[in-house]
C-alpha positions, -999 to +999 in steps of 0.1 A: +393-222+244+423-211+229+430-170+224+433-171+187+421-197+161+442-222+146+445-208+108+445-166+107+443-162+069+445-184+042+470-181+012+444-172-010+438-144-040+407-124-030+411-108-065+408-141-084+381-153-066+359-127-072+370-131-106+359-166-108+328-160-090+319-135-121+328-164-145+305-186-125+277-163-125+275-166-163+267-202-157+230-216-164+234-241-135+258-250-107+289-275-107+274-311-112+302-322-082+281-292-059+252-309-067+261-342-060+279-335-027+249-316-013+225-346-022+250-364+003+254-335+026+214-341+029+215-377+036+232-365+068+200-350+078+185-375+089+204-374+120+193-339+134+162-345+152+159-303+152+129-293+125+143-257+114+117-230+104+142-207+092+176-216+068+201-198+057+217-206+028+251-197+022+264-193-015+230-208-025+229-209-062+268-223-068+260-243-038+236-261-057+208-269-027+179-257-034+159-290-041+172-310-013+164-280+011+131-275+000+128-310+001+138-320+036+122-287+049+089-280+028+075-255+056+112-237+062+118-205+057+145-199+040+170-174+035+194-173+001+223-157+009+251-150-021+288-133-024+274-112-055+247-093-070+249-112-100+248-146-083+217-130-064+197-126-096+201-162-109+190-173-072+160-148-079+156-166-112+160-203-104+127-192-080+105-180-110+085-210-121+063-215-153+022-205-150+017-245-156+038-256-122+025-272-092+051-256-077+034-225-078+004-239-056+035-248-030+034-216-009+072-216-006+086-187+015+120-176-001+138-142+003+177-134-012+201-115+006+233-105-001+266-111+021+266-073+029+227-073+041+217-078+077+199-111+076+172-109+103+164-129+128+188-157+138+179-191+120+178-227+131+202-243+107+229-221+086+236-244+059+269-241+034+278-265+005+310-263-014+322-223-006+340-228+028+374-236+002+370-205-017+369-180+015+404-162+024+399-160+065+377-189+071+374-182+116+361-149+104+331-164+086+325-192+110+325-161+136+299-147+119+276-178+111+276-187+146+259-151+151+232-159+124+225-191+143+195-195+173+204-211+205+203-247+194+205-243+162+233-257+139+255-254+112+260-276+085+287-272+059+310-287+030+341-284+012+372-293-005+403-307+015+439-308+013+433-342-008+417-325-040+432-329-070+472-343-054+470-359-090+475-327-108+498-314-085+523-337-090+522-335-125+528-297-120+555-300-098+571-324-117+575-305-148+582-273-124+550-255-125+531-234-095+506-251-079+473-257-097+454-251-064+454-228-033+460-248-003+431-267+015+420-261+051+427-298+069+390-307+084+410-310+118+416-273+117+378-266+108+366-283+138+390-261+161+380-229+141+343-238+150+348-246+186+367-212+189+338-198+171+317-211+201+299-243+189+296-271+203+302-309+194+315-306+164+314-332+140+337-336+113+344-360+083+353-366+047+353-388+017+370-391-014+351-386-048+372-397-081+357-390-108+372-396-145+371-380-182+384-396-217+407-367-227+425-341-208+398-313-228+370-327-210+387-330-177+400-292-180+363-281-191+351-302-158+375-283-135+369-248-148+332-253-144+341-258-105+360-227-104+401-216-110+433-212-096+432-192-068+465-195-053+485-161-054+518-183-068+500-190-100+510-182-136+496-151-139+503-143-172+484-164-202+498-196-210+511-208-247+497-234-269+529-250-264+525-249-229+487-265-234+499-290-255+524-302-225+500-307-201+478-321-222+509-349-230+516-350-196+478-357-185+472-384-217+504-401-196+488-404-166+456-424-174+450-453-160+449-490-178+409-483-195+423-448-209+408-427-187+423-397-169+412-397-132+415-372-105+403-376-071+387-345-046+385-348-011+356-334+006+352-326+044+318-323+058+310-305+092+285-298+113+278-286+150+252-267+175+253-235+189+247-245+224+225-223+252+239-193+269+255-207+300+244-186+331+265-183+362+251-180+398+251-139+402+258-130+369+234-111+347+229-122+310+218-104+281+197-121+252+186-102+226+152-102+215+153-125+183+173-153+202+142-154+227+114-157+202+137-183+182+138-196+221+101-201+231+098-212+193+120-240+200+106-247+233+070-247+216+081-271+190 
């Protein structure tokens, strides 16, 4: 195992994230591409013979994986966890259902935490959809959800890769511009960060997702629904019509033959164990109290 992990920090702006994660949080519902991806991520399910009975979440609400959470694990406990107190409240809200629901005779067993907030006892499956891209020292994280996670329990995650959006780059750098995007972690370099985190058999992979708008105003809308610029070599001044109107032109140009202007996003998808404690002939080990009920648990199961 390597001494450090492959990527220390990312070249990302901590400040404009939060200040897109405020934007966000004014939102009545998550990204439609979060939402899509984690019905996909959840197809992947099917593989992991492990039935959790505790979930975290990570970045539930924007992550947009509620439904196929409950869904795949009705009896789960599960754990929301979110970046901000005002993302917390719409993941307390989206859990309020009308007096007329069924849902309501579903005895679903929900709590929200924040980042901050100690999250009890160590959970069977840690899942993440869509945030890893937004998050300035990635190992750190990984670090930490590998510590969240029971012996045998796994992580599952998505997000954007270095393939996202190469169409609007190169009309930026055409004309000159600064990039429209931070720069995304390669999934190569997420599998090393989570063996160096101390999981084990990683799996990684990704896909490409195009999707396509008739005028460079609904494609702009689309995009800042999914979040901003975070790159600390962006414009950060406020931007003239005149400049508006050029990328407009300069997006119009670059539609394809049925009109349409089409941008593609790459999105890696990850997952891995945390495996047992390896125990060496004359050595004493230490397990905490939590990681041996979540042990007997497992062995019950």
């Amino acid at each position: 195992m390597p001494d450090t992990p492959p990527i220390d920090q990312r070249q990302l702006d901590a400040v404009a994230v939060d200040a897109v994660l405020r934007r966000l949080a004014h939102r009545a519902s998550p990204p439609w591409l979060h939402t899509e991806v984690a019905r996909r991520m959840a197809e992947r399910l099917q593989i992991i013979r492990l039935q959790p009975v505790r979930i975290v979440d990570w970045w539930s609400f924007l992550g947009a994986s509620a439904e196929v959470l409950s869904q795949a694990y009705p009896d789960a406990h599960r754990v929301l966890v979110e970046p901000s107190a005002a993302l917390a409240q719409l993941s307390r809200d989206a859990q309020r259902t009308p007096w007329w629901s069924p849902k309501r005779w579903r005895k679903e067993s929900v709590e929200v935490k924040l980042e901050s907030d100690d999250l009890g006892e160590p959970a069977q499956l840690l899942w993440a959809n869509m945030m890893l891209h937004q998050i300035k020292d990635p190992p750190r994280l990984i670090s930490r959800w590998q510590k969240a996670i029971a012996a045998d329990g796994f992580v599952m995650f998505s997000c954007l890769g270095p393939g996202t959006l190469r169409e609007l780059r190169a009309i930026y750098a055409s004309v000159g511009w600064s990039d429209p995007t931070p720069a995304f972690v390669d999934m190569h370099d997420l599998g090393d960060m989570l063996v160096h985190a101390g999981f084990a058999d990683p799996v990684m992979d990704q896909e490409t997702i195009t999707l396509s708008w008739p005028t460079p105003q609904a494609m702009l809308d689309e995009l800042r629904s999914l979040g901003g610029n975070t790159a600390p070599g962006r414009f950060q001044a406020l931007r003239t019509p005149r400049w508006r109107a050029r990328l407009e032109q300069e997006l119009e140009a670059s539609s394809g033959p049925d009109g349409r202007i089409a941008m593609r996003f790459e999105v890696a998808y990850g997952h891995a164990f945390k495996a047992m404690p390896k125990v060496q002939a004359g050595q004493p080990t230490t397990v905490s109290l939590d990681e041996m009920r979540s042990l007997v648990r497992t062995r019950r199961r």
